[in-house]
PAZAPA-4460 file (N, C-alpha, C; in steps of 0.05 Angstrom, whole numbers, plus 32768, in hexadecimal, padded with zeros to 4 digits):
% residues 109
    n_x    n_y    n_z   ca_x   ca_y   ca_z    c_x    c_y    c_z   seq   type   mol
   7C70   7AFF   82AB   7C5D   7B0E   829C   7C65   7B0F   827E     1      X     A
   7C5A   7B04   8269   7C56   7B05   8253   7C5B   7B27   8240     2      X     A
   7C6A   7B2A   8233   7C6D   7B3B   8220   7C57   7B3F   8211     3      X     A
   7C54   7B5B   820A   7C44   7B66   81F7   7C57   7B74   81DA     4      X     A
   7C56   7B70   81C8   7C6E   7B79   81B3   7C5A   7B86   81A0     5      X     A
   7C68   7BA0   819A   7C55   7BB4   817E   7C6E   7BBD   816D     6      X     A
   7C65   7BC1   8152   7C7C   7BC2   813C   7C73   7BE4   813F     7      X     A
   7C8A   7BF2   8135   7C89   7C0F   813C   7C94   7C1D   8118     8      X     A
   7C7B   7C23   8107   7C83   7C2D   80EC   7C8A   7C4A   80F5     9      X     A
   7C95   7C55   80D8   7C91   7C73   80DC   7C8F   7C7F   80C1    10      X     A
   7C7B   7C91   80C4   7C77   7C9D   80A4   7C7D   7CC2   80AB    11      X     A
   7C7E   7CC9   8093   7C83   7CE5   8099   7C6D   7D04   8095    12      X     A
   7C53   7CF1   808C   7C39   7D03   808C   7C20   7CFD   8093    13      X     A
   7C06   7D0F   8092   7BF6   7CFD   809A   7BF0   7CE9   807C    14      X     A
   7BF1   7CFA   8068   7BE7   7CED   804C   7BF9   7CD0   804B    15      X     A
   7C12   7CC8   804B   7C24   7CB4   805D   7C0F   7CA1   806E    16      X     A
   7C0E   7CAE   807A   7C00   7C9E   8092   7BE5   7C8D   808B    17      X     A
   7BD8   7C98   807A   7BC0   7C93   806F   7BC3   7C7A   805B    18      X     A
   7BD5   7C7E   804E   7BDE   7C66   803E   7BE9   7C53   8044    19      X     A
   7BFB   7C5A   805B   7C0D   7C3E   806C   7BEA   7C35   8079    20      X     A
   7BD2   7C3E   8081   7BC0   7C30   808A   7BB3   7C1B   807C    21      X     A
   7BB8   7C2A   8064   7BA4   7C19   8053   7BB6   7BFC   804B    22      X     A
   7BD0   7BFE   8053   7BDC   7BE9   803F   7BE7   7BD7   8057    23      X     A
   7BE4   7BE3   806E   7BEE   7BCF   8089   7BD7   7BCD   80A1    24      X     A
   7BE1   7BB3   80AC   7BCB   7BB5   80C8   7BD6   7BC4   80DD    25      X     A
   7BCC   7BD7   80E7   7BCE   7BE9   80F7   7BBC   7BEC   810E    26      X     A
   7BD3   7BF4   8123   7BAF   7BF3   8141   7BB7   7C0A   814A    27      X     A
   7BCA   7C1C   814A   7BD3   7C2D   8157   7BE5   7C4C   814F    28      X     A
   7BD3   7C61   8145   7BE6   7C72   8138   7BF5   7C8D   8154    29      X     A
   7C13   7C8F   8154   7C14   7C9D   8164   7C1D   7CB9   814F    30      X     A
   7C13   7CD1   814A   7C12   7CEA   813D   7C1B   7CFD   8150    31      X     A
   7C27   7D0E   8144   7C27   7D2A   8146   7C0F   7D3C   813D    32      X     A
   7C02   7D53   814A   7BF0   7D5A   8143   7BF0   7D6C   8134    33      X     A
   7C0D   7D83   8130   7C12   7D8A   8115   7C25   7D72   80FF    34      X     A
   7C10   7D71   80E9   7C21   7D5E   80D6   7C26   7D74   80BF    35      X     A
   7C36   7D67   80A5   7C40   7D77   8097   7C28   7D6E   807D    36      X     A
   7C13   7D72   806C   7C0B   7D6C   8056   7BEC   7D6C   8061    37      X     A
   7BE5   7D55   8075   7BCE   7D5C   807D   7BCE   7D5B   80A5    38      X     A
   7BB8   7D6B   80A7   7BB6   7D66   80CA   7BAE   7D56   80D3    39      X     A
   7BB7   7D54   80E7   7BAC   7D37   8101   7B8D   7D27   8101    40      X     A
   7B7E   7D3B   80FC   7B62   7D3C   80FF   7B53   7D36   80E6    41      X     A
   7B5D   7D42   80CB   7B5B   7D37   80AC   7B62   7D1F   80A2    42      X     A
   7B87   7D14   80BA   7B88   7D00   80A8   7B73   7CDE   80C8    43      X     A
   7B6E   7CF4   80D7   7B61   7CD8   80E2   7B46   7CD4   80DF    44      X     A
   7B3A   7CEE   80D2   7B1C   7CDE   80C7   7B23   7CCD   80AE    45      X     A
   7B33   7CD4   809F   7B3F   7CC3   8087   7B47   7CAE   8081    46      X     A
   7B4E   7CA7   80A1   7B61   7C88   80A4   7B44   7C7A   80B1    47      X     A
   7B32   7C95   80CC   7B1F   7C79   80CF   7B03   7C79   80BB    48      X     A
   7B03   7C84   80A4   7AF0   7C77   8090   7AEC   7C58   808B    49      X     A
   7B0D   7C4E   8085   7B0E   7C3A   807F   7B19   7C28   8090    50      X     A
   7B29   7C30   80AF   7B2D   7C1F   80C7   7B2F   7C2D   80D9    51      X     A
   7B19   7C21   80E5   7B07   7C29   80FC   7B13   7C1C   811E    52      X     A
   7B1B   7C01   8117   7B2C   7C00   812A   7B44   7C09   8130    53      X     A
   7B55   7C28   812A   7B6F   7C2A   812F   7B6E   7C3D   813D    54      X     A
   7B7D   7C41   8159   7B7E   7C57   8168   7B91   7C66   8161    55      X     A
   7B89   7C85   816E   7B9F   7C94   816B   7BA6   7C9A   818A    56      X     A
   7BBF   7CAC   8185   7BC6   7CB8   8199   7BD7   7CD7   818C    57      X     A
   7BCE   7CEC   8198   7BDD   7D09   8185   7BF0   7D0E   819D    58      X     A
   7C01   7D1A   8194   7C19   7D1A   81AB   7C1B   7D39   819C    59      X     A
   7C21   7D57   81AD   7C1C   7D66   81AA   7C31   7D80   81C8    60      X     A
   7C3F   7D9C   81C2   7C4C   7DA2   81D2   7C3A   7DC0   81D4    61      X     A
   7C21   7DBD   81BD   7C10   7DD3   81C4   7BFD   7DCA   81E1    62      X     A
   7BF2   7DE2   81F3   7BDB   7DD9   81FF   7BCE   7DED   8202    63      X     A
   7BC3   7DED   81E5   7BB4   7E04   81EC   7B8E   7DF4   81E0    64      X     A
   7B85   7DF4   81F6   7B68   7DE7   8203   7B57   7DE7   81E9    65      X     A
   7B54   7DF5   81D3   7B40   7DFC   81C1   7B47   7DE3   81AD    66      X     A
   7B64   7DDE   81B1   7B72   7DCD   819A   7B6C   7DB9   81A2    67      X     A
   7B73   7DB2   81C1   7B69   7D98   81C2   7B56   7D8A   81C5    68      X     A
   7B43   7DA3   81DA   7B25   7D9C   81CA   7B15   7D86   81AB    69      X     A
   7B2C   7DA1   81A1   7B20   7D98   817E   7B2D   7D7F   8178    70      X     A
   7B42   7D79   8185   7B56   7D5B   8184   7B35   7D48   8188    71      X     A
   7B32   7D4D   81A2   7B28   7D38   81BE   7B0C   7D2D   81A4    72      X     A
   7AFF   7D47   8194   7AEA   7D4D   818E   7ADF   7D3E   817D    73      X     A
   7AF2   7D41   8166   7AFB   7D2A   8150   7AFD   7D15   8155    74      X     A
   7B07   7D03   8171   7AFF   7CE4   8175   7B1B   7CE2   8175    75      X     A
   7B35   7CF2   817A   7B4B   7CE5   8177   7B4B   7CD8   819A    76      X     A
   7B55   7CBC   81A5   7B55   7CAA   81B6   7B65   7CC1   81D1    77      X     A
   7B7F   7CC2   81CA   7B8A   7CD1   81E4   7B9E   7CEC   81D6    78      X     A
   7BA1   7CFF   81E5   7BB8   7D0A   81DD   7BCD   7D14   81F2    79      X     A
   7BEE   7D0E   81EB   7C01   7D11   8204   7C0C   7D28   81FD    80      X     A
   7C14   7D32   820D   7C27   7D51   8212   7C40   7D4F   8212    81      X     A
   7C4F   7D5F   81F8   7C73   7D63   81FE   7C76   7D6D   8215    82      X     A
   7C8B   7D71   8222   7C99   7D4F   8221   7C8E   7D3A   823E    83      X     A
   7C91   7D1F   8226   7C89   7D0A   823D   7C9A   7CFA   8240    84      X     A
   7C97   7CF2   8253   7CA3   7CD3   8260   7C9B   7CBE   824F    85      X     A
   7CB2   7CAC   8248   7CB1   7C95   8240   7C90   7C83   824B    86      X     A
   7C9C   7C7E   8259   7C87   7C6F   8275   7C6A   7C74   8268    87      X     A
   7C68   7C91   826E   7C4B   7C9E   8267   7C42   7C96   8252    88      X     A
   7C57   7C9C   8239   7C46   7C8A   8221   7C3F   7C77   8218    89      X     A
   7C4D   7C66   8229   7C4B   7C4A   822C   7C34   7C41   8231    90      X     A
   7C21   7C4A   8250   7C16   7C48   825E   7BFE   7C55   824A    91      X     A
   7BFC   7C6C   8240   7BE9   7C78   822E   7BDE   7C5C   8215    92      X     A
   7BF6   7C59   8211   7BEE   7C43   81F9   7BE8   7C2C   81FF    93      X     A
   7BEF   7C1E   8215   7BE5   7C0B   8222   7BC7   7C0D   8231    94      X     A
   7BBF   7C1E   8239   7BA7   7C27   823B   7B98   7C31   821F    95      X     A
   7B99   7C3A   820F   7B8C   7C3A   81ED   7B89   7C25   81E3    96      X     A
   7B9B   7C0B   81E6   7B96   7BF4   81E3   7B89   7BDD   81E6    97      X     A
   7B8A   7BEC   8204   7B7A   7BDC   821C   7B8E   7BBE   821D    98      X     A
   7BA7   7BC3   8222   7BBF   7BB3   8232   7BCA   7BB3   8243    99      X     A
   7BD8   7BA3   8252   7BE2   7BAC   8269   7BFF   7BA5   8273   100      X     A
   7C13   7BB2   8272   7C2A   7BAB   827F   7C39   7BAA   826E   101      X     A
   7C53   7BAB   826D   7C67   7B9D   825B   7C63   7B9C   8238   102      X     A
   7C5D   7BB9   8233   7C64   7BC0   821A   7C88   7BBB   820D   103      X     A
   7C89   7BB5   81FE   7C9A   7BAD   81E9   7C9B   7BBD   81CD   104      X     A
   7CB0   7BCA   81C2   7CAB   7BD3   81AB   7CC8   7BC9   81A1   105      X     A
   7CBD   7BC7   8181   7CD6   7BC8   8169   7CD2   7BD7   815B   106      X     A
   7CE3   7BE8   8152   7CDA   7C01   8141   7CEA   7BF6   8126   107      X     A
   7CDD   7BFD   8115   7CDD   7BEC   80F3   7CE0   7C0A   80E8   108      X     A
   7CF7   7C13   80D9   7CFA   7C2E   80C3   7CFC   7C1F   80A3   109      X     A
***
């Protein structure tokens, strides 16, 4: 079975985040749903103004239903619960992708 390989950035806000979009190809943002400068939900109408194909995923240790609602509401793709299993987010993102099996990552700082 053939490998699947994804390069793994990391920025440190959403405003960060917004700019690493504009200046890289990107398919896949994995967030925290509190960020420090702007929120989850501000900076992903922001990023999909101008790319429309990039999923998210909010990873989050709140659960409290109103929030995620307003997550779900906004169009963000999936959101996972502290703490998870490796496996699980694997499987989350491989399903957001619509891939299958044998994820691969390199993480690039």
């Amino acid at each position: 079975m053939k490998k699947k390989y994804a390069y793994i950035y990391s920025v440190n806000n959403g405003k960060e985040a917004i700019e690493f979009c504009g200046n890289h190809a990107v398919g896949l943002i994995l967030t925290d749903i509190l960020m420090p400068e702007m929120n989850v939900i501000d900076a992903y109408k922001e990023i999909k103004k101008t790319h429309k194909q990039i999923r998210v995923i909010a990873q989050t240790a709140y659960t409290d239903k109103s929030k995620t609602d307003e997550i779900h509401s906004a169009g963000i793709d999936h959101i996972i619960f502290k703490p998870y299993r490796k496996e699980d987010l694997l499987s989350i993102i491989e399903e957001t992708l619509n891939i299958t099996g044998n994820l691969a990552v390199n993480i690039i700082n």
